[in-house]
N, CA, C and O atoms as a GROMACS GRO file, in nm:
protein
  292
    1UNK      N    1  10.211  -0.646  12.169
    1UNK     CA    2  10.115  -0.598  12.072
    1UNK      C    3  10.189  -0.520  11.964
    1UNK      O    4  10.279  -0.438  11.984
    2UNK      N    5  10.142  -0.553  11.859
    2UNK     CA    6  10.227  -0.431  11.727
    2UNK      C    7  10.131  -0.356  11.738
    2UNK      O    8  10.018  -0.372  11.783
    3UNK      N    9  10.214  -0.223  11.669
    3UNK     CA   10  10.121  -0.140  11.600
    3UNK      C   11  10.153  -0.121  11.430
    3UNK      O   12  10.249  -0.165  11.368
    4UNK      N   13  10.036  -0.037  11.378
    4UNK     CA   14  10.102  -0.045  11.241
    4UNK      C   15  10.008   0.095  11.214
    4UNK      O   16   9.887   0.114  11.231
    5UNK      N   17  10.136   0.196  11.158
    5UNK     CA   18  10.059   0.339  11.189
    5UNK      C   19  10.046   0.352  11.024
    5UNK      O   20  10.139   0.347  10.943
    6UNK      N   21   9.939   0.365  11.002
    6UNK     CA   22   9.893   0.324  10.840
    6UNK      C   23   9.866   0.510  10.810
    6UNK      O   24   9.869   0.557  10.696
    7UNK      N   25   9.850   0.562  10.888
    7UNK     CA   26   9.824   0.735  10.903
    7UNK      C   27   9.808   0.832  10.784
    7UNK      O   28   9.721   0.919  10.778
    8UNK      N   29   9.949   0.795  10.646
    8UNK     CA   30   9.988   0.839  10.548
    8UNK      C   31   9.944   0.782  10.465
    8UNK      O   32   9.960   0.820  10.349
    9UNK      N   33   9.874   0.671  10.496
    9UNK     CA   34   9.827   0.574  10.343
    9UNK      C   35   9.716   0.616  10.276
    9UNK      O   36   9.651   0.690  10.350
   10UNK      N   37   9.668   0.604  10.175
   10UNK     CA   38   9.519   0.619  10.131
   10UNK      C   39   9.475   0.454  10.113
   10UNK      O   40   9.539   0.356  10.073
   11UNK      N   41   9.370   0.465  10.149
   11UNK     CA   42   9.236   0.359  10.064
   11UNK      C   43   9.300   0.318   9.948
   11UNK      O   44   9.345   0.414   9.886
   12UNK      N   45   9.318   0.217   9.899
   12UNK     CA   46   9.301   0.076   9.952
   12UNK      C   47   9.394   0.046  10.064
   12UNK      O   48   9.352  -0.020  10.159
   13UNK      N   49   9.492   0.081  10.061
   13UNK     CA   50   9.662   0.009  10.138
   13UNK      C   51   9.645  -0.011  10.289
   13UNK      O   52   9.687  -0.120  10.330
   14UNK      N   53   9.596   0.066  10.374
   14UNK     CA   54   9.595   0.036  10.518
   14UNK      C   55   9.474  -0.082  10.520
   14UNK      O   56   9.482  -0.162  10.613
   15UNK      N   57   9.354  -0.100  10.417
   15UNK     CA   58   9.325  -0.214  10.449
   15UNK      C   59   9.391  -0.367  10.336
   15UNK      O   60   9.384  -0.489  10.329
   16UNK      N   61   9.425  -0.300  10.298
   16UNK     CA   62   9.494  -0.466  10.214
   16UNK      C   63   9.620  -0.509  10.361
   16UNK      O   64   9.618  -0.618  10.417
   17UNK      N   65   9.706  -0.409  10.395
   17UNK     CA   66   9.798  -0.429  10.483
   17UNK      C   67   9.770  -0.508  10.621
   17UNK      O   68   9.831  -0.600  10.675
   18UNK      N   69   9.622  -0.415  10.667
   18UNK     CA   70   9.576  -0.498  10.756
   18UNK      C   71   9.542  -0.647  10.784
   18UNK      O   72   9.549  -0.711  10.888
   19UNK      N   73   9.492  -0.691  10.630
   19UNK     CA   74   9.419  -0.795  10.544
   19UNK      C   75   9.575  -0.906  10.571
   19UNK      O   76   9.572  -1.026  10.596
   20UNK      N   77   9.682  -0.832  10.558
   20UNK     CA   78   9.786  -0.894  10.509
   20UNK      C   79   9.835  -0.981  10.678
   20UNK      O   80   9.862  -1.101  10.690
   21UNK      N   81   9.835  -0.872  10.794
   21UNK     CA   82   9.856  -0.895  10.931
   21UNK      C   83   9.735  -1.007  10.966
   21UNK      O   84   9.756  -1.125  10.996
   22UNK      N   85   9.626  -0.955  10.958
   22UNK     CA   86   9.486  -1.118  11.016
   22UNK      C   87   9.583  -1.268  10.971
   22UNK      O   88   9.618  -1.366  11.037
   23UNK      N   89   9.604  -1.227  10.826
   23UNK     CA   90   9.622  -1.381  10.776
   23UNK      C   91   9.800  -1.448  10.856
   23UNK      O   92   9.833  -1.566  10.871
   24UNK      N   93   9.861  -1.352  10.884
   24UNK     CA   94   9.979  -1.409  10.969
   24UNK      C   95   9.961  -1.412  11.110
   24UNK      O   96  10.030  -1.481  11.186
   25UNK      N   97   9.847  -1.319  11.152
   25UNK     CA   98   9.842  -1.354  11.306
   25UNK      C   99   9.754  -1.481  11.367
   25UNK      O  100   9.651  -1.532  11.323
   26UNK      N  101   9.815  -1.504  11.456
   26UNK     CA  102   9.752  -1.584  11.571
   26UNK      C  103   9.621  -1.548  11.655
   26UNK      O  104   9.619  -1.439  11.711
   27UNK      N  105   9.544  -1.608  11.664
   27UNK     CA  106   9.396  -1.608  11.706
   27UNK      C  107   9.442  -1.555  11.831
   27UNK      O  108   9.550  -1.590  11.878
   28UNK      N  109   9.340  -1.444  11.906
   28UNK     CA  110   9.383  -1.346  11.992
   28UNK      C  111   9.475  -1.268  11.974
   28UNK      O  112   9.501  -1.197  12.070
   29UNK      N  113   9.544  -1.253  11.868
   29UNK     CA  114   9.679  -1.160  11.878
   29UNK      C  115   9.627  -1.017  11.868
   29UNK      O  116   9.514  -0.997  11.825
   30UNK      N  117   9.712  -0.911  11.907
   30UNK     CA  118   9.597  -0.790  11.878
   30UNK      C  119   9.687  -0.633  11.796
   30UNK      O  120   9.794  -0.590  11.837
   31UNK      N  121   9.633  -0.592  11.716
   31UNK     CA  122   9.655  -0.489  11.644
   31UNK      C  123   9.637  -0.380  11.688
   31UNK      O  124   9.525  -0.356  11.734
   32UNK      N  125   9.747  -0.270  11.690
   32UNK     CA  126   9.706  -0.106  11.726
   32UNK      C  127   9.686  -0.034  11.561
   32UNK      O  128   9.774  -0.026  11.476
   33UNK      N  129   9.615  -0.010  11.556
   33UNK     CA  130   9.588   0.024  11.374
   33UNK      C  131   9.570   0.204  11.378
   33UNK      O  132   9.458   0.235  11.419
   34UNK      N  133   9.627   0.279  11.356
   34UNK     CA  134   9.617   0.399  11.324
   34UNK      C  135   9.600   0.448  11.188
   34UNK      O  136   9.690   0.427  11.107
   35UNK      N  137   9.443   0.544  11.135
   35UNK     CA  138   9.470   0.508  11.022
   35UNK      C  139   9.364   0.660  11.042
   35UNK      O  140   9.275   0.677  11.125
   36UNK      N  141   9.421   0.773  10.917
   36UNK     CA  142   9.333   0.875  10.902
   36UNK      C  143   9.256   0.922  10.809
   36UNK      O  144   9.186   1.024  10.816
   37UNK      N  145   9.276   0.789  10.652
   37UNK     CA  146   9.203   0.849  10.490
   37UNK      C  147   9.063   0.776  10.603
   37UNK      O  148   9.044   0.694  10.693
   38UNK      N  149   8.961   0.918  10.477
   38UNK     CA  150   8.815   0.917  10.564
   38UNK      C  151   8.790   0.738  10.481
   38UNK      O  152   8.718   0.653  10.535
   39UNK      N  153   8.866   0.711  10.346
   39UNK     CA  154   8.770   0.592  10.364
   39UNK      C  155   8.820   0.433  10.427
   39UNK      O  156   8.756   0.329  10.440
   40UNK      N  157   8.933   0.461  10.451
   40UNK     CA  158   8.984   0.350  10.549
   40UNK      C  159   8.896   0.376  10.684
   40UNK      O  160   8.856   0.272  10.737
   41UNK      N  161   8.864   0.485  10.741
   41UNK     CA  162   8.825   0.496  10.871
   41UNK      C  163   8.632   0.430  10.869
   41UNK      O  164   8.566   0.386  10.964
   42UNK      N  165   8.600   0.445  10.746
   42UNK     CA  166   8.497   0.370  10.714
   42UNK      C  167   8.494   0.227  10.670
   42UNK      O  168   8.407   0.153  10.716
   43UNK      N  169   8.580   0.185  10.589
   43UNK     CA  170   8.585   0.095  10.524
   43UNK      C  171   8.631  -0.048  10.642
   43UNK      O  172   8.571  -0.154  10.657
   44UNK      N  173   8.753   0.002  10.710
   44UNK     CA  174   8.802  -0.130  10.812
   44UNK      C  175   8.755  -0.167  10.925
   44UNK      O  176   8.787  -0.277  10.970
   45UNK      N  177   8.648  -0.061  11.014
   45UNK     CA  178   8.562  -0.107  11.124
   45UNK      C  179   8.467  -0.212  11.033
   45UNK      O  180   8.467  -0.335  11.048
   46UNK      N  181   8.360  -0.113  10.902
   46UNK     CA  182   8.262  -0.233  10.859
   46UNK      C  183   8.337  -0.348  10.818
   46UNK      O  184   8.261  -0.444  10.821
   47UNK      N  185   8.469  -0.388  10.777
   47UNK     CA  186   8.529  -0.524  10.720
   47UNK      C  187   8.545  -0.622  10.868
   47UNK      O  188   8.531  -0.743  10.884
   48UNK      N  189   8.573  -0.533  10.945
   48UNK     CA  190   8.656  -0.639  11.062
   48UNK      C  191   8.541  -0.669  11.174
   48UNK      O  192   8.560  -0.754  11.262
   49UNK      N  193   8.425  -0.597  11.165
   49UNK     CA  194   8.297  -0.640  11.250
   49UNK      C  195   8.226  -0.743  11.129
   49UNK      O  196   8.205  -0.854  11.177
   50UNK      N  197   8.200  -0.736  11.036
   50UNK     CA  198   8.143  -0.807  10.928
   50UNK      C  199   8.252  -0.987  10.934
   50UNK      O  200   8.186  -1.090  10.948
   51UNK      N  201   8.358  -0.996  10.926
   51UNK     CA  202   8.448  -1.111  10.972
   51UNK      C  203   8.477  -1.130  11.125
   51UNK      O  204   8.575  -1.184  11.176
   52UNK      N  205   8.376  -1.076  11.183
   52UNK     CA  206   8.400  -1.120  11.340
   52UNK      C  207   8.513  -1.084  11.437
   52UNK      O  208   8.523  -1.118  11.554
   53UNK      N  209   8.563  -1.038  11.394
   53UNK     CA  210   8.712  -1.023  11.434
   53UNK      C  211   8.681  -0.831  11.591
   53UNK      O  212   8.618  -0.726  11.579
   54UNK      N  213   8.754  -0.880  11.689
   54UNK     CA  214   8.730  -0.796  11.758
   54UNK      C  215   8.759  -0.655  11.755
   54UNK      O  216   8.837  -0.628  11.663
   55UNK      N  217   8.725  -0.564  11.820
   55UNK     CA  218   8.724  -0.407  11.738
   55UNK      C  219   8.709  -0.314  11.837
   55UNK      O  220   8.596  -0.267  11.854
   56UNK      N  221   8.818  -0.269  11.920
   56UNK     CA  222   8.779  -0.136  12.011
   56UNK      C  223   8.842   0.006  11.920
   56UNK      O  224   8.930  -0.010  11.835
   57UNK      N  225   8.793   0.124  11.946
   57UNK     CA  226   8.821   0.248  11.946
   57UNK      C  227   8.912   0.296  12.075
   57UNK      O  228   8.883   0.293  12.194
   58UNK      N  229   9.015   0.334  12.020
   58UNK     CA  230   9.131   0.336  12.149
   58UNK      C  231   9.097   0.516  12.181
   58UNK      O  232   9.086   0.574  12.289
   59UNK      N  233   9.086   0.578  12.012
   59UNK     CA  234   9.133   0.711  12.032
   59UNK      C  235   9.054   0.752  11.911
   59UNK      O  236   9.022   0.653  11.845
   60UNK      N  237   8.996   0.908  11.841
   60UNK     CA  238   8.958   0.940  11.743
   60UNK      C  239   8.929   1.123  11.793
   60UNK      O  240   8.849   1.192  11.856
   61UNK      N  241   9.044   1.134  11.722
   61UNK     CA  242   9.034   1.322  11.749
   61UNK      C  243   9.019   1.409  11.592
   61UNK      O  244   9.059   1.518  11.550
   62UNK      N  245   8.933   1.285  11.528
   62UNK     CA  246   8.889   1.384  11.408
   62UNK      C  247   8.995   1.366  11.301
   62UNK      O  248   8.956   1.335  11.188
   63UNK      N  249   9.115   1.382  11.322
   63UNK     CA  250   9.186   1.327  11.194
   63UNK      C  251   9.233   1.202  11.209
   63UNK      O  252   9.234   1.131  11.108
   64UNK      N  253   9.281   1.150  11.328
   64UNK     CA  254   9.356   1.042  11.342
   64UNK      C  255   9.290   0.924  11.457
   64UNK      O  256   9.306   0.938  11.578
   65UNK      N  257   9.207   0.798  11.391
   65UNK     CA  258   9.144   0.673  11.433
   65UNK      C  259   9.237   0.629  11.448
   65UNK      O  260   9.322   0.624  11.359
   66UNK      N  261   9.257   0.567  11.604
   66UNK     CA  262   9.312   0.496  11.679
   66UNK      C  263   9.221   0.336  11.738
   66UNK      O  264   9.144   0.340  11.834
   67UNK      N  265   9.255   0.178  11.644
   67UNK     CA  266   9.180   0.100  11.635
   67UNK      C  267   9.265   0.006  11.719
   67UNK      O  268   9.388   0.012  11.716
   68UNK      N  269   9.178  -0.108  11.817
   68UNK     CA  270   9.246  -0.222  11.864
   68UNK      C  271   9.156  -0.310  11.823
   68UNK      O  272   9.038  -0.318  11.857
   69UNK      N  273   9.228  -0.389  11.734
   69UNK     CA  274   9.206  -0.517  11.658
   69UNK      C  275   9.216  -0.656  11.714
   69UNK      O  276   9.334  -0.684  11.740
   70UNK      N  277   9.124  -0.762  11.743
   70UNK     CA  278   9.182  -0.851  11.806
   70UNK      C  279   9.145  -0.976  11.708
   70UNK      O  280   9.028  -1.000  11.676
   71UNK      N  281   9.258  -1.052  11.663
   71UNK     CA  282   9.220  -1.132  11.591
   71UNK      C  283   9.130  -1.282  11.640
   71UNK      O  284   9.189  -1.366  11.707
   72UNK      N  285   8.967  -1.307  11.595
   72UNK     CA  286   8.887  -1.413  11.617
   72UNK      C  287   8.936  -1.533  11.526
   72UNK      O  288   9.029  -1.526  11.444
   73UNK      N  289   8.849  -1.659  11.558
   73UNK     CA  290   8.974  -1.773  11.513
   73UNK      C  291   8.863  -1.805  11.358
   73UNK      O  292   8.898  -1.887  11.272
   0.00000   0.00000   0.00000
């Protein structure tokens, strides 16, 4: 599994980056996504439930969302 600790980024970049990982991964492959701007933490659950794509909450202690991503085909 990768991870990709997006933590330091702002809105847009942890989701274009993410955007960038779906399109090279393999169906089932799965993402550890760490990401703490408030609007990535909004913005990439509604994108990646809206495209089907699977979506657990690993971790969330208020600054830092901890996401497992699983890519749908």
């Amino acid at each position: 599994m990768e991870t990709l600790d997006a933590s330091a980024w702002r809105c847009p970049l942890p989701l274009l980056r993410m955007k960038v990982w779906l399109k090279t991964a393999s169906v089932g492959q799965q993402l550890r996504l760490c990401i703490s701007d408030a609007g990535s933490r909004q913005d990439i659950p509604s994108y990646l439930l809206r495209m089907g794509h699977g979506l657990t909450e690993e971790s969330d202690d208020g600054h830092l969302l901890i996401l497992l991503i699983t890519k749908a085909p």
